[in-house]
Structures are given as structure tokens and as C-alpha cells.
C-alpha positions in Angstrom: 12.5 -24.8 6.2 10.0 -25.9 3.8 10.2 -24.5 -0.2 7.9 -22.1 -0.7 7.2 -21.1 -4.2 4.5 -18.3 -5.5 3.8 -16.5 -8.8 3.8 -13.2 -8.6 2.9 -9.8 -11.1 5.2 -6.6 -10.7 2.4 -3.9 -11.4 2.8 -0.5 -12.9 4.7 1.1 -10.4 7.5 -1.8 -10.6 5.9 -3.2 -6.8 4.7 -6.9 -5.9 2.5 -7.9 -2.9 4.3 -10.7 -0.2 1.6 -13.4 0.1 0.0 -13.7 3.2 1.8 -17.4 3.9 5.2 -16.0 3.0 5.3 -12.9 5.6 3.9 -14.8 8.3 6.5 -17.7 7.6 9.4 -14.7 7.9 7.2 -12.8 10.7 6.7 -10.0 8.7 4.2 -7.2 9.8 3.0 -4.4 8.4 5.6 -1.0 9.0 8.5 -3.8 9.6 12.0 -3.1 7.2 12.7 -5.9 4.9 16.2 -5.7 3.1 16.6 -6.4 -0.6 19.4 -8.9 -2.1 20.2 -9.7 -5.3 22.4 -12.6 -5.7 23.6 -13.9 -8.6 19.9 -13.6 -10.5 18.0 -13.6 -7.7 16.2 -11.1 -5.3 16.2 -12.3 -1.7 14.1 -10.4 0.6 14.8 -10.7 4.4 13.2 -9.0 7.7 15.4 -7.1 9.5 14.7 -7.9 12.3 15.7 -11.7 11.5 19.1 -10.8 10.5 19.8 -8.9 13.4 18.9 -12.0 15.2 20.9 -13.9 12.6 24.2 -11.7 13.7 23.6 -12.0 17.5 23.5 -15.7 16.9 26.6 -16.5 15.3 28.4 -13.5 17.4 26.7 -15.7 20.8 29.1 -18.2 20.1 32.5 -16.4 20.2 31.3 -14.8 23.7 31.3 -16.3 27.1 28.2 -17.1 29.2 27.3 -13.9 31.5 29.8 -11.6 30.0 28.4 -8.2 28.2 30.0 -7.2 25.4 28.3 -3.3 26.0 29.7 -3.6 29.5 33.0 -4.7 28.3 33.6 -1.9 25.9 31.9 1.1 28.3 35.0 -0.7 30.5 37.6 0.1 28.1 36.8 3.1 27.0 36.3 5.0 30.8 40.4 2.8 30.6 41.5 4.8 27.5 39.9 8.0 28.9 41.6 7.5 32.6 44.6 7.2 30.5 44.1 10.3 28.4 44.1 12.8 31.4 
């Protein structure tokens, strides 16, 4: 990914605009939730909706091809409830 850089002004109320370039680089639409980080001295600002993607990614790789995790664990719990009775 290419360094983007902009100067911005935190107004009155403490609030800055994304650029234009810099939502549409993270897919970023108007009513989508962004998530704030500060780390170390600095704020990072992601879409939600890319870190969910993010997690299914990495969790992807520790799953194999055609299983369901969902079906997997309605599977074990209608087990733990058969075992309950």
C-alpha cells in the first residue's frame, strides 16, 4: 500500500474531515463505522468492515476447505444438549 499523507485541521468541536482519496483507498462510505486506535502517539482509524475481513482472513487459515465453523458448533451444542436430558 502506497504512503498517504494529508494535513488536516481539528475544528471547534474537536472533529476532522477524511479526504476524499483516503476513504475511498479504505472503502469508506458515508453511515459506515470506523474504529479509533491510538498507538503509541498515533491515531489509526480503520473501517470496520475491513477488520472483520482482516479476522476472517487470518482465522481462514487454521480451518479446512468446506468445513463451517457455524455448522460445527450448532453440531456440538444440539451434542451437549442430547447429553443434558
Amino acid at each position: 500500500m502506497e504512503i498517504a499523507e494529508a494535513r488536516l485541521r481539528v475544528n471547534e468541536n474537536g472533529r476532522v474531515v477524511i479526504p476524499a482519496s483516503f476513504r475511498k483507498a479504505l472503502g469508506i462510505n458515508p453511515g459506515d463505522e470506523v474504529v479509533l486506535r491510538l498507538e503509541e502517539d498515533e491515531l489509526r482509524i480503520t473501517a470496520q468492515k475491513n477488520r472483520l475481513d482482516r479476522a476472517r482472513r487470518l482465522v481462514r487459515k487454521y480451518i479446512k476447505p468446506g468445513s463451517s465453523l457455524a455448522d460445527e458448533l450448532i453440531a456440538e451444542r444440539r451434542e451437549a444438549a442430547r447429553k443434558e436430558r
